[in-house]
C-alpha positions in Angstrom: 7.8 3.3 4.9 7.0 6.7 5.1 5.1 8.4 2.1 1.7 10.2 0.9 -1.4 9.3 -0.6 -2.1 10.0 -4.3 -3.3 13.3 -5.0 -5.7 14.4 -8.1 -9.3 14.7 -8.0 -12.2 11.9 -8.6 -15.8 12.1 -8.7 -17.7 11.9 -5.1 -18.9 8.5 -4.6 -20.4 6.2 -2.0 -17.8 4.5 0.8 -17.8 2.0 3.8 -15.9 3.1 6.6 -15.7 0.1 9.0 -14.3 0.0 13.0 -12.8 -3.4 14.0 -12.1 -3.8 17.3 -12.7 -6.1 20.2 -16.7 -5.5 21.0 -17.5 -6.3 17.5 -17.7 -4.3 13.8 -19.0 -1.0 13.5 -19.8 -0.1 9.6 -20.8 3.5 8.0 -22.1 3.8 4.6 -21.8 7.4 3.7 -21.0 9.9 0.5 -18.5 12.8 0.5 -20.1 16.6 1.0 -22.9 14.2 2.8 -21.3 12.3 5.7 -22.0 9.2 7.0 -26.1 8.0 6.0 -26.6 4.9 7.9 -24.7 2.6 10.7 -24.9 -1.0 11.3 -23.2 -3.0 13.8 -22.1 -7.2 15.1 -21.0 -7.7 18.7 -19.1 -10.3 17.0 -15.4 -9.2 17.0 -13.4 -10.5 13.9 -11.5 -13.4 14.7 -7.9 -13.8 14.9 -5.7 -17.4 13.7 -2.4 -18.7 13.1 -2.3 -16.2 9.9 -3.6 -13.4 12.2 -6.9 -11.3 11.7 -9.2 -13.4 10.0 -10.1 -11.4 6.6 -13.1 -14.1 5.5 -14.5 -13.7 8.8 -14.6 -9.9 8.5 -16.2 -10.5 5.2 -18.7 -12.9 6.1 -19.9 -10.0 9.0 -19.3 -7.1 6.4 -21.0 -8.0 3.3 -24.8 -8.8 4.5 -24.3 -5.3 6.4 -23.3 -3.3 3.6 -26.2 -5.2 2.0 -28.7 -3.8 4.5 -27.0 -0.3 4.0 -27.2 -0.5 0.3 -31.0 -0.8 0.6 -32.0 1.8 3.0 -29.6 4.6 1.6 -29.9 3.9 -1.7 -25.7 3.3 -2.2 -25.6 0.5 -3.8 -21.9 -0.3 -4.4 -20.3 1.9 -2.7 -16.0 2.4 -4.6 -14.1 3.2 -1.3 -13.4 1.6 1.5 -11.8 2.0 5.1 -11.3 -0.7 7.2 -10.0 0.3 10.9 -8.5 -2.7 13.0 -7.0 -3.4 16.1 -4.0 -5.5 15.8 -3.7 -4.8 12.4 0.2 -3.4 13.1 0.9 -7.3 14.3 -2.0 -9.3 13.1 -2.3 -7.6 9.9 -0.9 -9.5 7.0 -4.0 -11.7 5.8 -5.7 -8.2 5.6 -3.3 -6.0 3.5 -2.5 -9.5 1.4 -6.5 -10.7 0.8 -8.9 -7.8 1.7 -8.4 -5.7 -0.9 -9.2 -8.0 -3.6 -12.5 -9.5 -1.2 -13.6 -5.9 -1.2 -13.1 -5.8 -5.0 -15.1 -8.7 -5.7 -17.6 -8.8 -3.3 -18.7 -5.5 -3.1 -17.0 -3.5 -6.2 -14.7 -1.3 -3.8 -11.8 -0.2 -5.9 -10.1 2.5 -3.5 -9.2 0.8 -0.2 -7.3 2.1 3.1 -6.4 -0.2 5.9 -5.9 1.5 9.3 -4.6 0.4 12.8 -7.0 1.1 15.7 -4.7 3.9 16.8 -4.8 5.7 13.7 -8.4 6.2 13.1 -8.5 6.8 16.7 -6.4 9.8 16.2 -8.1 10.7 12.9 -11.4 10.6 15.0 -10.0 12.8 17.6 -7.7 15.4 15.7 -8.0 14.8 11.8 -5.0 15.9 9.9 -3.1 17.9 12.5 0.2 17.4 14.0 0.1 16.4 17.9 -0.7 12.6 20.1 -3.7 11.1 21.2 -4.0 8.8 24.3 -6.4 5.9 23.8 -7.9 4.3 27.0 -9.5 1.8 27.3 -9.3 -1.8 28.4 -5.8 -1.4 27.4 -4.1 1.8 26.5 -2.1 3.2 23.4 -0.7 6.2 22.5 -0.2 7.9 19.1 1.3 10.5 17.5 2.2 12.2 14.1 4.1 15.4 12.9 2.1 14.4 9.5 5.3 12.9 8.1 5.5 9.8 9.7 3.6 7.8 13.1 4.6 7.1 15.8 3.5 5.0 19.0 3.8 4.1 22.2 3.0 1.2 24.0 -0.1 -0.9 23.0 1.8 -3.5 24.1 -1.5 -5.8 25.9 -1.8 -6.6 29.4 0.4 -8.8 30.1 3.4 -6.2 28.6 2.1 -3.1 29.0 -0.6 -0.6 28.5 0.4 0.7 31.4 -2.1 3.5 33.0 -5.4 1.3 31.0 -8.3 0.2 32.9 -6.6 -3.3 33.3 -3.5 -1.4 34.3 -5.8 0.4 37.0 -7.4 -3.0 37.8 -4.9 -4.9 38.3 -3.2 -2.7 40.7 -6.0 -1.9 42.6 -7.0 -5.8 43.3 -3.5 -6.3 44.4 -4.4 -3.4 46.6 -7.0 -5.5 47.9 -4.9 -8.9 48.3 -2.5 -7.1 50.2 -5.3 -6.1 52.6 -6.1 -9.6 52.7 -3.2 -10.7 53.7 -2.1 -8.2 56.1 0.7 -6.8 53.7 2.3 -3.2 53.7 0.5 -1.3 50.7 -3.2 -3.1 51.4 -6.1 -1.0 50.9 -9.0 -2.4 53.0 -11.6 -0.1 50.9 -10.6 -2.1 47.8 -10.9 -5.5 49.6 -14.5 -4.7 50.2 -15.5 -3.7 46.8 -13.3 -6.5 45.2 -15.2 -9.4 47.7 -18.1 -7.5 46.6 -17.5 -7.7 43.3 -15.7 -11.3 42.7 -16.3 -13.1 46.0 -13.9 -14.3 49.1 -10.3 -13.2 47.8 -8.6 -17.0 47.6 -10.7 -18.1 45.0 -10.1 -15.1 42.6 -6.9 -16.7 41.0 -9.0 -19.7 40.0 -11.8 -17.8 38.9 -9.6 -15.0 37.1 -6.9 -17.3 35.5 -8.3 -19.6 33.4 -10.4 -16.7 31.6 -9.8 -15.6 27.6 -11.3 -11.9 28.7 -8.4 -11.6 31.8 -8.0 -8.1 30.5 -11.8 -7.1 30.4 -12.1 -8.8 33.7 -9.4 -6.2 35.6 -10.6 -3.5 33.9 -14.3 -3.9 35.2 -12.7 -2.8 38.7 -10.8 0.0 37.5 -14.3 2.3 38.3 -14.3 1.0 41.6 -10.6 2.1 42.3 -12.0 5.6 41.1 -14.6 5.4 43.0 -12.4 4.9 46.5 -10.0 7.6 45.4 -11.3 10.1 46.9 -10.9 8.8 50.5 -8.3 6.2 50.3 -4.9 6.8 49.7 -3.7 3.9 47.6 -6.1 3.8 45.2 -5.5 7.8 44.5 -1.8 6.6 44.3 -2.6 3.9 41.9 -4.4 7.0 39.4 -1.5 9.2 40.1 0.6 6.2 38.7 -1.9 5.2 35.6 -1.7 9.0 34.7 2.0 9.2 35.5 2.8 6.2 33.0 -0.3 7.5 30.4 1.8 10.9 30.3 4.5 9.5 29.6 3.3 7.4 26.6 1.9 10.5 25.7 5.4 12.4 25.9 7.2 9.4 23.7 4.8 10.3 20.4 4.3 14.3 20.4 5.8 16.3 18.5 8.7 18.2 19.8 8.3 20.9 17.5 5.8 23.8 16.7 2.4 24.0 18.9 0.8 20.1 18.9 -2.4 19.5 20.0 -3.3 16.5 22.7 -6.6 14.9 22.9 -8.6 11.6 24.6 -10.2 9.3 23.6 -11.8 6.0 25.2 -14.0 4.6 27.8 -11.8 4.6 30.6 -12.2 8.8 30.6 -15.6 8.6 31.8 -13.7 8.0 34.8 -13.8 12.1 35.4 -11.8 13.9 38.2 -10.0 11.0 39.9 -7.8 9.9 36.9 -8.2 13.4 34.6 -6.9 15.4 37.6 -3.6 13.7 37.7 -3.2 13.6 34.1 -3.5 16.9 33.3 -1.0 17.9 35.7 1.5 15.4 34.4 0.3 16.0 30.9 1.1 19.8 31.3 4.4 19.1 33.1 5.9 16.6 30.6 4.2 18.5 27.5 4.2 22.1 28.2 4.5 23.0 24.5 0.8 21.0 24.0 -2.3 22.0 23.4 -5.0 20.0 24.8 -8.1 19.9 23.0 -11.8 18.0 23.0 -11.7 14.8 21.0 -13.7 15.2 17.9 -15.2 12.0 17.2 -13.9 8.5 18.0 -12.2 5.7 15.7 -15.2 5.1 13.5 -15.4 8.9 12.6 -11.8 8.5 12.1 -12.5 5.6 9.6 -15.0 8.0 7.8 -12.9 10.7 7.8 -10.5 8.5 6.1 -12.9 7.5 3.3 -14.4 10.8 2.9 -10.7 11.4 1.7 -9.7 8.8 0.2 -12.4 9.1 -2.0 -11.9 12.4 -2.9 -8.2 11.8 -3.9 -7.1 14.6 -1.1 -6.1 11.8 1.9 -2.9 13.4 3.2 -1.4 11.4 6.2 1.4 9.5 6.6 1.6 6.0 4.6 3.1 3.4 6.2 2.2 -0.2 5.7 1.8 -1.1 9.4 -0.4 1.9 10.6 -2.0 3.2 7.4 -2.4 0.7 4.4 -3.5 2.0 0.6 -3.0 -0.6 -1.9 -3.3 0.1 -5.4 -7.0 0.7 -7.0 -8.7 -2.7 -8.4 -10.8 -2.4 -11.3 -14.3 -2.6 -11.4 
């Protein structure tokens, strides 16, 4: 469902903006014309069920924060509220059906905007300008908007995609290093060292790896060791030639097509530097010549108070869609 936010102006108020993602909940109390006043944090991430992301357990982590906010800015109930999640496109329906009305009660929120990881990502990195943002991470998605309607590319999770994400990069680069073990074409004996350094004698990594809930963490944490041997080994440059080849072409599937776009990035696996941002901006430029690549702003939690900031003001002008961005209608107080 494509669509806008309602227009008309309201009085400035206090909001939450909140950033739910897989190393816990990031919360900002803040008021428009001011900016964010005071951040709390969990390294508890939400939990997800059978019914998907867990909207009690978000609450149960939320409230005492706000709480703690409340007393050392001074905003006591704050009326708006942006909640940024990852899954929320697949995992989302407890939120948009039950958080709303929790918000209501618990903390007097009338005004609330459910967002998917990507979009406050992309908020954070752009605000309200047409153009795609790569995310990179543990996993990898890309997003884009020509500010009438979202679109994405993969996001897909380790197992299916996020192709070119630090688990991506890991995983190739410790079959790089299984190869070497076993005497197979495409081995890189560089990465054999620094994998054996890393997880021990290479037969027993399947048993150690497999049986793991954090597989995807787990790969990634030797993606900076394939950057790290780029320089002098062949196959793991290849391997960030690849990540950067499949990254620009996520990249290529949301921009724009139209106009002048702008490009940005965002995520930890950047602070990888020259060995993956090399690459990329020479496929970036070759697949998107029509792009502009610009500095991220700020990351998804500056995208979640970007959000509020608007949404409180009655100005919030990006695409609705129920999936990616959520606004339900106002409770009362």
């Amino acid at each position: 469902m494509t669509g806008r936010a309602p227009g008309g102006a309201q009085e400035e108020t206090g909001f939450l903006a909140v950033d739910s993602g897989g190393s816990g909940l990031r919360v900002v109390v803040g008021v428009p014309g001011r900016g964010a006043l005071a951040q709390r944090s969990s390294k508890e991430p939400v939990r997800t069920g059978s019914r998907g992301i867990d909207p009690e357990h978000l609450m149960r982590q939320l409230v005492p924060m706000a709480a703690s906010l409340a007393a050392e800015t001074g905003v006591e109930r704050p009326t708006t509220a942006v909640v940024g999640a990852a899954g929320l496109a697949t995992l989302g329906d407890a939120l948009r059906a039950e958080l709303p009305g929790l918000l209501a009660r618990e903390l007097g929120v009338r005004s609330v905007a459910l967002a998917a990881d990507a979009v406050t990502a992309y908020v954070g990195a752009l605000g309200p300008r047409p153009g795609a943002v790569l995310a990179a991470g543990t996993g990898l998605i890309a997003i884009g908007t020509d500010l009438t309607r979202w679109r994405r590319a993969d996001g897909w999770g380790h197992l299916l995609g996020d192709c070119g994400s630090g688990a991506w990069i890991g995983r190739a680069g410790l079959e790089a290093a299984l190869r070497a073990h076993d005497g197979r074409d495409g081995g890189s004996a560089a990465l054999l060292a620094r994998a054996e350094e890393m997880f021990g004698p290479m037969p027993e990594l399947p048993g150690r790896l497999y049986p793991r809930t954090d597989r995807a963490a787990v790969l990634a944490s030797f993606a900076p060791q394939v950057a790290a041997c780029a320089a002098d080994d062949p196959v793991a440059a290849g391997v960030l030639r690849a990540a950067a080849r499949h990254m620009a072409e996520s990249a290529a599937a949301v921009c724009p097509a139209s106009g002048e776009p702008l490009i940005a990035l965002t995520g930890g696996l950047f602070k990888m530097g020259e060995p993956l941002l090399a690459p990329l901006e020479r496929e970036l430029t070759a697949r998107l010549p029509q792009a502009r690549r610009v500095a991220a702003e700020g990351d998804p939690l500056h995208g979640s108070v970007r959000i509020a900031t608007e949404l409180a003001r009655g100005t919030l002008d990006l695409p609705m869609d129920e999936k990616m961005l959520y606004v339900p209608a106002e409770h009362g107080s």
